[in-house]
DRENTORKOL-3810 file (N, C-alpha, C; in nm, 4 decimals):
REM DRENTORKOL-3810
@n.u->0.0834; n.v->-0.1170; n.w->0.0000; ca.u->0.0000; ca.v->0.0000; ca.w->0.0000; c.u->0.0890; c.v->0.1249; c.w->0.0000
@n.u->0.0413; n.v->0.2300; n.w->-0.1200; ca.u->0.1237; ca.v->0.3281; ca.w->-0.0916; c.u->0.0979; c.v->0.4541; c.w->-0.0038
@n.u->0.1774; n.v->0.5066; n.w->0.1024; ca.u->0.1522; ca.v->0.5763; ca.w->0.1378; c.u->0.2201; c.v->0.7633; c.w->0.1014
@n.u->0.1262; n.v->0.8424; n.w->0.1703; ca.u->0.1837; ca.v->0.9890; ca.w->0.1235; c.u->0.2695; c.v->1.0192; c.w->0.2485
@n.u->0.3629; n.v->1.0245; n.w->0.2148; ca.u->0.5026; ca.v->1.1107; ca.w->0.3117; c.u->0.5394; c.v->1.2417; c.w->0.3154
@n.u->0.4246; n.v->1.3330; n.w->0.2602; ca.u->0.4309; ca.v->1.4637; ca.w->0.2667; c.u->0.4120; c.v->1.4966; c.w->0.4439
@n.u->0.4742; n.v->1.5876; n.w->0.4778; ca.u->0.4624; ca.v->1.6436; ca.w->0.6074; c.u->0.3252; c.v->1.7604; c.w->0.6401
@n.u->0.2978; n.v->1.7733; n.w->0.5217; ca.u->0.1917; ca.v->1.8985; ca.w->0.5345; c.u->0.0397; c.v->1.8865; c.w->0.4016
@n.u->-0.0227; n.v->1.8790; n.w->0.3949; ca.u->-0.0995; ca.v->1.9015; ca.w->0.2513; c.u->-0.0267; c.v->2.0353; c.w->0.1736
@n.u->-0.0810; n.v->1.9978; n.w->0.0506; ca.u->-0.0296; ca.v->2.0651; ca.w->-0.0868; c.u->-0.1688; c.v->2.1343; c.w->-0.1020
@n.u->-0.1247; n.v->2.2573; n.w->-0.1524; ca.u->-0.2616; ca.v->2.3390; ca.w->-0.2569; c.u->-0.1535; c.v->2.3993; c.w->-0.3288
@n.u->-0.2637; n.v->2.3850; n.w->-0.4772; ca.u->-0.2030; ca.v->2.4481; ca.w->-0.5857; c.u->-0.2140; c.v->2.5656; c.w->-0.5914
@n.u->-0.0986; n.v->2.6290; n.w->-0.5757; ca.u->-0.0468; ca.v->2.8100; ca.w->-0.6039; c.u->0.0084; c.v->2.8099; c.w->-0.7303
@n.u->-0.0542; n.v->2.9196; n.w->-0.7911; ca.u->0.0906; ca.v->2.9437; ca.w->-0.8850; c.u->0.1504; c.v->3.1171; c.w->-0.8349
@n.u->0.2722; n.v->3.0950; n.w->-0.8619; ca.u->0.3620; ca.v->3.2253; ca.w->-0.8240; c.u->0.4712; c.v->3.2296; c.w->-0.8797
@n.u->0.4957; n.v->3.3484; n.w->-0.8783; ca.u->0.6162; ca.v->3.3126; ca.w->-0.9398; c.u->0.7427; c.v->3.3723; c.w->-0.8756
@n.u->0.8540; n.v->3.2915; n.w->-0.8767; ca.u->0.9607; ca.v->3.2789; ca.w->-0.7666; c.u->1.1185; c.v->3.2599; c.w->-0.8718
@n.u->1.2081; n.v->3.2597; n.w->-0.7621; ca.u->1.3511; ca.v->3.2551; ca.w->-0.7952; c.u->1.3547; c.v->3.1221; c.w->-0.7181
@n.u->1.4789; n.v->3.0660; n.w->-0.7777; ca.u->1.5253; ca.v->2.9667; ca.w->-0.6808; c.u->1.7197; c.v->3.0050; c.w->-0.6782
@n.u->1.7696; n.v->2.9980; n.w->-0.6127; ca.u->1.9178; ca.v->2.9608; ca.w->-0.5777; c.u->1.9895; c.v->2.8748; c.w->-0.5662
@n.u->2.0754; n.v->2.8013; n.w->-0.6657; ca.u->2.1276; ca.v->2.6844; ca.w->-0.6380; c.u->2.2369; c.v->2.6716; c.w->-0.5534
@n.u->2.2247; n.v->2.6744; n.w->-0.4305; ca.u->2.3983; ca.v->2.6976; ca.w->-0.3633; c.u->2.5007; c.v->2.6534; c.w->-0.3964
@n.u->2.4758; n.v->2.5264; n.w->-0.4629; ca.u->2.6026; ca.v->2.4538; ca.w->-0.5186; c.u->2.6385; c.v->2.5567; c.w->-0.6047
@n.u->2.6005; n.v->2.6209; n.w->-0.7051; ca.u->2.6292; ca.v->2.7177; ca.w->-0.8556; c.u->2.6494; c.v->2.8362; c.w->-0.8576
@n.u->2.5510; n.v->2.9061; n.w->-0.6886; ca.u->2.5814; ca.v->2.9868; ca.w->-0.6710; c.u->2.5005; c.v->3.0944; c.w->-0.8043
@n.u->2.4160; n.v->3.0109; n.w->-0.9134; ca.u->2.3447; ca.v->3.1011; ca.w->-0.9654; c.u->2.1799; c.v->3.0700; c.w->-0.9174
@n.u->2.1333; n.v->3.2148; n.w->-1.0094; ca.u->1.9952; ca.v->3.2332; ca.w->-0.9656; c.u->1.9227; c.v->3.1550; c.w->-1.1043
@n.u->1.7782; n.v->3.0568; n.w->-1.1048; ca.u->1.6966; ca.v->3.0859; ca.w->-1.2103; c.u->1.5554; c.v->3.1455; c.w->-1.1778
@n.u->1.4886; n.v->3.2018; n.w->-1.2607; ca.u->1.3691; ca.v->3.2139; ca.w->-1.2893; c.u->1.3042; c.v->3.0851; c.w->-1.2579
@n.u->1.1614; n.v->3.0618; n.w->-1.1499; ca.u->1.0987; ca.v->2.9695; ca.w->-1.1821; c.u->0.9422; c.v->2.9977; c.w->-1.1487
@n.u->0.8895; n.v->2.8982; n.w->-1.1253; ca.u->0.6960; ca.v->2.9265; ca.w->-1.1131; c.u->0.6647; c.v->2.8574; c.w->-0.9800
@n.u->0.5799; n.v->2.8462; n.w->-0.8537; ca.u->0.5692; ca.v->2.7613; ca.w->-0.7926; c.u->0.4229; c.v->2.6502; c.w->-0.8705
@n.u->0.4363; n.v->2.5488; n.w->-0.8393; ca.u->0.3060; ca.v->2.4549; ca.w->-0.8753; c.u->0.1844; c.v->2.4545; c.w->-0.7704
@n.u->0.2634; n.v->2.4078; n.w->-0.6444; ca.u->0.1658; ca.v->2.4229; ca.w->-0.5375; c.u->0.2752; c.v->2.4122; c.w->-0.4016
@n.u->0.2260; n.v->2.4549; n.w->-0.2971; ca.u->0.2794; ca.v->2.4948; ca.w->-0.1739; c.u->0.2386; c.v->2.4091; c.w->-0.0594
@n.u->0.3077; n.v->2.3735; n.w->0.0508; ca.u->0.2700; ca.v->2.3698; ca.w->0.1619; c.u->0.3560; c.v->2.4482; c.w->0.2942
@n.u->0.3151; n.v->2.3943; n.w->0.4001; ca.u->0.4538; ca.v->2.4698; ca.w->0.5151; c.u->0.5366; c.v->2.4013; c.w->0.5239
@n.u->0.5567; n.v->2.2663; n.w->0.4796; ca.u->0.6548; ca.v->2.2124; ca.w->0.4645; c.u->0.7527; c.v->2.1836; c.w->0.3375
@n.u->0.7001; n.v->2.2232; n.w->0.2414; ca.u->0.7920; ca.v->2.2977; ca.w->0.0717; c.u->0.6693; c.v->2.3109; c.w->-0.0178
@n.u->0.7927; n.v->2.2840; n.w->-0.0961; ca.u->0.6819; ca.v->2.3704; ca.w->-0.2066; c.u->0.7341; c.v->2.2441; c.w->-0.3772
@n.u->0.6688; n.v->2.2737; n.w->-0.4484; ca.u->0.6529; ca.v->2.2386; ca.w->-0.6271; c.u->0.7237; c.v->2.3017; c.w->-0.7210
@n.u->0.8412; n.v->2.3815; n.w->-0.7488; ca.u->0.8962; ca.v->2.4266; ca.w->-0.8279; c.u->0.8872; c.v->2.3845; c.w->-0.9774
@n.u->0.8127; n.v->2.5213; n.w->-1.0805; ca.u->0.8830; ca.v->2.4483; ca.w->-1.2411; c.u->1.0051; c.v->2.5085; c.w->-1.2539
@n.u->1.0955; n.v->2.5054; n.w->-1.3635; ca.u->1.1697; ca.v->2.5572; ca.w->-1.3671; c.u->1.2795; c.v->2.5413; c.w->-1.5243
@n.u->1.3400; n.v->2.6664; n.w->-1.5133; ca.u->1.3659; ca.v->2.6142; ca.w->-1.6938; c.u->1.4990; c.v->2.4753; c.w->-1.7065
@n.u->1.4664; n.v->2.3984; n.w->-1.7733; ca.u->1.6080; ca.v->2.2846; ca.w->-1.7456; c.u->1.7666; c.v->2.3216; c.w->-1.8147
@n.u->1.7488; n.v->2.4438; n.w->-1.8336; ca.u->1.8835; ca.v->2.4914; ca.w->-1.8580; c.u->1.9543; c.v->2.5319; c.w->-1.7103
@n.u->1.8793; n.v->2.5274; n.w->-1.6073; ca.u->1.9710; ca.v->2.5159; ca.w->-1.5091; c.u->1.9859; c.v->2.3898; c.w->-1.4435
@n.u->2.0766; n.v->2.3117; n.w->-1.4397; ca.u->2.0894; ca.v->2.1551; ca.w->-1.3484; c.u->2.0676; c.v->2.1691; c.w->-1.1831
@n.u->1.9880; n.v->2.1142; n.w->-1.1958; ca.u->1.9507; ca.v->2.0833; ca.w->-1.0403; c.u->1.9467; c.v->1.9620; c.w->-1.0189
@n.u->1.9988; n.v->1.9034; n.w->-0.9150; ca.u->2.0030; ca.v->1.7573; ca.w->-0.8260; c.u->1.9441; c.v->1.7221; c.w->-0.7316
@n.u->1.8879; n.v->1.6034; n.w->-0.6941; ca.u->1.8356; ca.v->1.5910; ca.w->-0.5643; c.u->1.9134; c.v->1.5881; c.w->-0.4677
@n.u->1.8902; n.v->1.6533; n.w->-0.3571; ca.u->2.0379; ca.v->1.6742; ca.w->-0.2585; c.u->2.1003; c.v->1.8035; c.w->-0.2277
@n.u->2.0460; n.v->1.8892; n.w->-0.3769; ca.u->2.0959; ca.v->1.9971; ca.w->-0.3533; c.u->1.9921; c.v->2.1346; c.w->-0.2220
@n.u->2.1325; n.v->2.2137; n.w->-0.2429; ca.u->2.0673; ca.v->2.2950; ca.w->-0.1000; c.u->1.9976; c.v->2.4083; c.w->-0.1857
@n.u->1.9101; n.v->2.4245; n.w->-0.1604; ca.u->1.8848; ca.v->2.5937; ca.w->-0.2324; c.u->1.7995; c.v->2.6972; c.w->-0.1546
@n.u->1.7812; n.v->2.7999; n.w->-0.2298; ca.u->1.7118; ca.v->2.9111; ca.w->-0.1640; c.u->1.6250; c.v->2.9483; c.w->-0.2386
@n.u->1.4780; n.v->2.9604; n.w->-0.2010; ca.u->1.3064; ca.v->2.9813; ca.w->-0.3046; c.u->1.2942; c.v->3.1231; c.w->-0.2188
@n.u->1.2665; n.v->3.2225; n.w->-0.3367; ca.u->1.1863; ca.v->3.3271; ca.w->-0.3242; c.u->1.0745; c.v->3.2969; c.w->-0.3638
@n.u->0.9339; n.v->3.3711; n.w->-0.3141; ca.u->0.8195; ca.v->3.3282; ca.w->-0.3779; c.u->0.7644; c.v->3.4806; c.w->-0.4218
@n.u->0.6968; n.v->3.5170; n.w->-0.4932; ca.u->0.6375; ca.v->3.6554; ca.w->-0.4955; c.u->0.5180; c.v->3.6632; c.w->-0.4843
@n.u->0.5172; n.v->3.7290; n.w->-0.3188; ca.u->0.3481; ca.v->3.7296; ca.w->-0.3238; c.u->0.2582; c.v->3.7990; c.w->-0.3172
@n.u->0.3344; n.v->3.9249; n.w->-0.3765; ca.u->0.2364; ca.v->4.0522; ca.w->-0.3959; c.u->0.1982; c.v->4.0015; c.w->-0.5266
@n.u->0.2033; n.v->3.9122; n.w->-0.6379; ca.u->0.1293; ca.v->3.9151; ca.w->-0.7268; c.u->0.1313; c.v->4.0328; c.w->-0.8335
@n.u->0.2527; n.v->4.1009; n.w->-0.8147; ca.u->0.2679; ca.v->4.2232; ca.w->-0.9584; c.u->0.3850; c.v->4.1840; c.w->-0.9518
@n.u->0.3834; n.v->4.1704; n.w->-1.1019; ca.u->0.5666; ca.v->4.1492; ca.w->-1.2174; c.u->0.6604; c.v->4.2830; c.w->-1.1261
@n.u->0.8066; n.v->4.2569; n.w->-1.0516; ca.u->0.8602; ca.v->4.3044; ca.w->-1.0669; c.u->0.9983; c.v->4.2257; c.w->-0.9957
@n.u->1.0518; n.v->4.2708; n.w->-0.9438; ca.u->1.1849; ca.v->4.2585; ca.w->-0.8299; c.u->1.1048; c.v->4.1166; c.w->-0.7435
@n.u->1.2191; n.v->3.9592; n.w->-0.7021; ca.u->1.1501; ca.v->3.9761; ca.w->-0.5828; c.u->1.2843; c.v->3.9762; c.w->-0.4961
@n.u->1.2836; n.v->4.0390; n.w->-0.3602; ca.u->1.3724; ca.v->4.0604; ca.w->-0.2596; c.u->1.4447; c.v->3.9662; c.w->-0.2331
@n.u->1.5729; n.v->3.9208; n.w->-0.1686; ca.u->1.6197; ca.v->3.8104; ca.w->-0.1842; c.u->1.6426; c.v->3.7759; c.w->-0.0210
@n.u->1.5803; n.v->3.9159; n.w->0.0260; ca.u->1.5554; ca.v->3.8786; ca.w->0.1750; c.u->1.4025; c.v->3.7857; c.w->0.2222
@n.u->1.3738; n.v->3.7637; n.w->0.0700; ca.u->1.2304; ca.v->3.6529; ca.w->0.0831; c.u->1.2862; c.v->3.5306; c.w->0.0728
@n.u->1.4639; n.v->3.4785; n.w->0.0796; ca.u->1.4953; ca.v->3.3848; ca.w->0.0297; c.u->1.4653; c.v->3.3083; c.w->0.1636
@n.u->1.3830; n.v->3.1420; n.w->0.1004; ca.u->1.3958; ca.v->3.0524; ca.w->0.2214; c.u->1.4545; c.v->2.9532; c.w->0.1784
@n.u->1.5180; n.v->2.8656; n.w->0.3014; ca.u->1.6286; ca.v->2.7876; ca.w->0.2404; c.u->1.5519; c.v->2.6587; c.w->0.2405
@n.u->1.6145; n.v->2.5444; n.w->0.1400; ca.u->1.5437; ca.v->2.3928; ca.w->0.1420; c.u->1.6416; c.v->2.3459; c.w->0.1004
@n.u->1.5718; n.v->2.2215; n.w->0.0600; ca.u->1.6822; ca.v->2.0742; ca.w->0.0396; c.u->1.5950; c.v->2.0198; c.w->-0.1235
@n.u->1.6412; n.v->2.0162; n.w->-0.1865; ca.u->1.5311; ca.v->1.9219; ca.w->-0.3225; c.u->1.5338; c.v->1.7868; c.w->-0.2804
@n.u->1.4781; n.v->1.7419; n.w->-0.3039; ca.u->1.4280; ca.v->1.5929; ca.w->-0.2684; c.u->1.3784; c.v->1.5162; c.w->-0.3854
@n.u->1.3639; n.v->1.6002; n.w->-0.5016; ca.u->1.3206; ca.v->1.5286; ca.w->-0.6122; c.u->1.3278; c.v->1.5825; c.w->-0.7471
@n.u->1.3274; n.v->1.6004; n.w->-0.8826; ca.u->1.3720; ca.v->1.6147; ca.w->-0.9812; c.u->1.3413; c.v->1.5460; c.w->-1.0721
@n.u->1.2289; n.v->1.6301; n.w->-1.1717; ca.u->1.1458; ca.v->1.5216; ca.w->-1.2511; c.u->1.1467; c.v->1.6316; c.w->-1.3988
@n.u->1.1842; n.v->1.5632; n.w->-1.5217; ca.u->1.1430; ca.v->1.6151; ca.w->-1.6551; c.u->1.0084; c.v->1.6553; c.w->-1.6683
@n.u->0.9939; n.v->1.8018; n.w->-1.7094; ca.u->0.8021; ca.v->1.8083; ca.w->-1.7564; c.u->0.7833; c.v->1.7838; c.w->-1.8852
@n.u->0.9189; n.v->1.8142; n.w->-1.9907; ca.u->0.9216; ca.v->1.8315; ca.w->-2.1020; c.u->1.0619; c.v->1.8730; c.w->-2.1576
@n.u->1.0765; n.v->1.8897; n.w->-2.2803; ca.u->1.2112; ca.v->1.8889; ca.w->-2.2970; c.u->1.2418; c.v->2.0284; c.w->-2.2375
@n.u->1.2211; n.v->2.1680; n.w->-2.2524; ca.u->1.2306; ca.v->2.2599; ca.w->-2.1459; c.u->1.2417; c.v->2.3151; c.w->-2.0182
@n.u->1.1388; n.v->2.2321; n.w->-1.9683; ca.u->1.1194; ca.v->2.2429; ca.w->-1.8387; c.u->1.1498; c.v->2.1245; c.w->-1.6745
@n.u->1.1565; n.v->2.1599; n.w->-1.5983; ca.u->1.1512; ca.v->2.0499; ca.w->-1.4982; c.u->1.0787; c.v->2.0818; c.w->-1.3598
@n.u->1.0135; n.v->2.0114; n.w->-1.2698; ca.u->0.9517; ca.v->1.9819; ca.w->-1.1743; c.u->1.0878; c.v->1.9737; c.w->-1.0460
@n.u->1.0725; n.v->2.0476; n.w->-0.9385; ca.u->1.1811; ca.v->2.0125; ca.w->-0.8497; c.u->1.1247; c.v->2.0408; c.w->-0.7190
@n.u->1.0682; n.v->1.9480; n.w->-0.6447; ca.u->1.0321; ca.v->1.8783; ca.w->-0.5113; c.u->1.1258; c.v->1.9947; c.w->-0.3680
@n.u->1.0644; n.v->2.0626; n.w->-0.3034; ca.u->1.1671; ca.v->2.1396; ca.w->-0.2021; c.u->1.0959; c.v->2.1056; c.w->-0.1234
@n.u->1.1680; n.v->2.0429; n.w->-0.0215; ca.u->1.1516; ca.v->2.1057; ca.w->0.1596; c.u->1.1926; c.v->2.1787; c.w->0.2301
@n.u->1.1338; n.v->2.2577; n.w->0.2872; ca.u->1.1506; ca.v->2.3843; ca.w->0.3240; c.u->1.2594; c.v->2.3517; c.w->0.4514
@n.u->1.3913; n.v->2.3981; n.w->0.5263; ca.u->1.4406; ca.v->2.3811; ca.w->0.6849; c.u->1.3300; c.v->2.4599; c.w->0.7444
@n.u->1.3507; n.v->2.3713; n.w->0.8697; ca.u->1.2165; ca.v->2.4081; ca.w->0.9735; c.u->1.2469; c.v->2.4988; c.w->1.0143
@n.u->1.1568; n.v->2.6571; n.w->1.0727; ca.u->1.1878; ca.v->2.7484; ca.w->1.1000; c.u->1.2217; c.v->2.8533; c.w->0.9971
@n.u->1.1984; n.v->2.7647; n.w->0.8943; ca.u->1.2581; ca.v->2.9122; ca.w->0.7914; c.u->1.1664; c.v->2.9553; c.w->0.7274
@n.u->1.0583; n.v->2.9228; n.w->0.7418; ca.u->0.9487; ca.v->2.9334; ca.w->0.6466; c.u->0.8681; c.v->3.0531; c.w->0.6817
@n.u->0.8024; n.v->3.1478; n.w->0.5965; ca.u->0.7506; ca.v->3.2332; ca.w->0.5891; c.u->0.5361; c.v->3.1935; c.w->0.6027
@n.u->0.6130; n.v->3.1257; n.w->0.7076; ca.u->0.4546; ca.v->3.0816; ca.w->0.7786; c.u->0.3252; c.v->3.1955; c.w->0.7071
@n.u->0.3425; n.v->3.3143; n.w->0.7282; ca.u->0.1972; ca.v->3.4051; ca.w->0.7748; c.u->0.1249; c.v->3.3975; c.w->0.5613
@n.u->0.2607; n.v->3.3847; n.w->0.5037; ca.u->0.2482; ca.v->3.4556; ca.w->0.3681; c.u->0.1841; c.v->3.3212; c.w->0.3079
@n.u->0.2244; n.v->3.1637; n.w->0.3119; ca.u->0.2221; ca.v->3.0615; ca.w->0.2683; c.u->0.0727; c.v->3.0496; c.w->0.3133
@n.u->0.0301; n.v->3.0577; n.w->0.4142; ca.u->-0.0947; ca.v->3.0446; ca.w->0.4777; c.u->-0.1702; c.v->3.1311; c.w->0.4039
@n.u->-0.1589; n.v->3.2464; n.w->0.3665; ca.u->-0.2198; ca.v->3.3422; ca.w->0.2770; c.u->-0.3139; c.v->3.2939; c.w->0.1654
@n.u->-0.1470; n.v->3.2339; n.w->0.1464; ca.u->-0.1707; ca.v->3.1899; ca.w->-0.0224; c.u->-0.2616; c.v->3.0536; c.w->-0.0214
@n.u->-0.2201; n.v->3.0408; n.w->0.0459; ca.u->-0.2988; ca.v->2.8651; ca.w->0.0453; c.u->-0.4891; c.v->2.8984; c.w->0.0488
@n.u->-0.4840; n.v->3.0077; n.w->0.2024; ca.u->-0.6677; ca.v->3.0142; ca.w->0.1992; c.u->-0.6732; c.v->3.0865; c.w->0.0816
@n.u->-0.6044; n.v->3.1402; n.w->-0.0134; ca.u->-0.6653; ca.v->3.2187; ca.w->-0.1651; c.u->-0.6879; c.v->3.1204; c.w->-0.2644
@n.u->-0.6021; n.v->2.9927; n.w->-0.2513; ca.u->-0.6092; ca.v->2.8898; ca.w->-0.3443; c.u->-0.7413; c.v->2.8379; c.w->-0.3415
@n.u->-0.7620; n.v->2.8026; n.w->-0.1787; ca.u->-0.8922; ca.v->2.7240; ca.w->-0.1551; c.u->-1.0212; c.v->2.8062; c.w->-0.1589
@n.u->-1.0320; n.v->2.9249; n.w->-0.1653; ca.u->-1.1184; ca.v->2.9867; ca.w->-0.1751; c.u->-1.1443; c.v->3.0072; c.w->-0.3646
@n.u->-1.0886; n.v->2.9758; n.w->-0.4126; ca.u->-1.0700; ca.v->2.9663; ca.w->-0.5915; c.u->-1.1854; c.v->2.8289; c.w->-0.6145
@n.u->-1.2742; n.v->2.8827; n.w->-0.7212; ca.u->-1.3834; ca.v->2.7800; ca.w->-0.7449; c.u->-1.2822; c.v->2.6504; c.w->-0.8143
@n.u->-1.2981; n.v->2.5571; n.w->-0.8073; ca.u->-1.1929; ca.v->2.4562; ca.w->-0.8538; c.u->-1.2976; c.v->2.4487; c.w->-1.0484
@n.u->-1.1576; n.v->2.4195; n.w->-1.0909; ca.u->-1.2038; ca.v->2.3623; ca.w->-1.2660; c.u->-1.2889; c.v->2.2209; c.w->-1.2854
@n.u->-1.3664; n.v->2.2170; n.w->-1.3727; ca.u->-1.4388; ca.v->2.1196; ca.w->-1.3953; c.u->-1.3620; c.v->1.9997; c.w->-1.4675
END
């Protein structure tokens, strides 16, 4: 029987965020998929290599207008997973370190998700 080993439920957010690869030390552009308090769903373009294992840092933007996001929004995680979406793109699994998480904002986002009429 399979079970779910998520630490938290998931709702689908989309946002859009940076991630930091510490190993590379560069930044990419990415999207979140869906969120919890315990990580989050990253897409992301596959011109940057990411590994499972690696350490990184997710900005999320959650004012919701195109501009800057602060890098003092950076929270730190661990990837845990790393999946092809397409030849472009990739899926990358974060857990958030405990304590680092931007509790009040994630919670935000989450009751805005669930308050969204779901698609047929």
């Amino acid at each position: 029987m399979l079970t779910d080993r998520r630490r938290a439920e998931r709702v689908t957010v989309v946002r859009a965020a940076k991630v930091l690869n510490c190993r590379s030390h560069k930044y990419a552009p990415a999207e979140t998929c869906n969120l919890s308090q315990s990580g989050a769903l990253v897409k992301l373009d596959r011109t940057h290599p990411i590994s499972a294992g690696d350490e990184v840092q997710v900005a999320i933007d959650w004012s919701l207008t195109p501009g800057l996001i602060s890098s003092d929004e950076l929270v730190t995680g661990k990837v845990v997973r790393v999946a092809a979406i397409d030849y472009l793109s990739q899926s990358v699994a974060v857990r958030f370190a405990r304590g680092n998480v931007k509790e009040a904002q994630i919670d935000q986002a989450i009751e805005e998700a669930a308050s969204q009429p779901q698609a047929a």
